[in-house]
Every structure is written in C-alpha cells, then in structure tokens.
N, C-alpha and C positions, 0 to 999 in steps of 0.2 A: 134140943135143937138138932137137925139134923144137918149134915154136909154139906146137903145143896144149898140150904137156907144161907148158910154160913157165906156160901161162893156168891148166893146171888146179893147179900149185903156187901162183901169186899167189891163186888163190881158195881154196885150201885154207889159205892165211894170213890169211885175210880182210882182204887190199889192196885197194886199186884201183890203177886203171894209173899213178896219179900217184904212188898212195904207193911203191909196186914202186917205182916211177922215181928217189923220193927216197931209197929203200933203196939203194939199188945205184947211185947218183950219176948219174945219165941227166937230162937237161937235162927233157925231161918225159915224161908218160902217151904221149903219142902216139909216142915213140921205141917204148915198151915194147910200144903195140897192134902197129904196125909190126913189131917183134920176136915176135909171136905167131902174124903174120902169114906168115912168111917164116924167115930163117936166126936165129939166137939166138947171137949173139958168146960165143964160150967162157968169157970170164970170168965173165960172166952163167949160164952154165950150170953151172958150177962151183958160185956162190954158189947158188942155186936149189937145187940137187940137196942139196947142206950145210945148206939152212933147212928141206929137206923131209924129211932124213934125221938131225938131230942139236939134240937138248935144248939142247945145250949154244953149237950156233951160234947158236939163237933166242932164248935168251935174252942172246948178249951182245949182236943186234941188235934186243934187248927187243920182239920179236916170239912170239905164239903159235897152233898151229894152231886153227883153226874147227872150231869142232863141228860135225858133219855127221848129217843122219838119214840115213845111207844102209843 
C-alpha cells in the first residue's frame, strides 16, 4: 500500500492522523503522516484495506465512512 492510499482511506473515515493513530495503536498522528509519507507497515495496510472494505470491521471498531460529494 502506498501513502496516499493510506491518507485517502483515513479521510474517507473521517479521521485525523491522530485518531487513525489511536485506531491502529501508533504512539501518534505524526507516526501515521510519516506513514502517508513513505512505506505503510503491513499491518497497517491490512487493517486499512478491512475498514475501507468491510461493514462489519467498522463497526466493531465503531467507526464509519464519510459522506462524500463526489
């Protein structure tokens, strides 16, 4: 996965980098910019790919996607 992918699933959750961070146990936002930045640790891409792809992960981690006008 790469960075952007990563940014454009945190904003299609409507996170910020801190909540992302506190989703996925990352010490803070700026690990996860970092990570947007650059390479994406697979576990992270794993969970990511799971909250952008499945009902069922976002709501056991009581998140839900943003409405978008696109």
């Amino acid at each position: 996965m790469e960075g952007a992918e990563l940014k454009s699933i945190r904003l299609k959750l409507g996170l910020s980098a801190e909540g992302f961070a506190r989703l996925v146990g990352a010490a803070d936002g700026a690990h996860v910019r970092k990570w947007e930045r650059t390479a994406v640790p697979p576990p992270v891409a794993v969970l990511a790919k799971a909250l952008r792809d499945s009902d069922a992960v976002r709501s056991y981690f009581g998140v839900t996607l943003a409405v978008t006008s696109e």
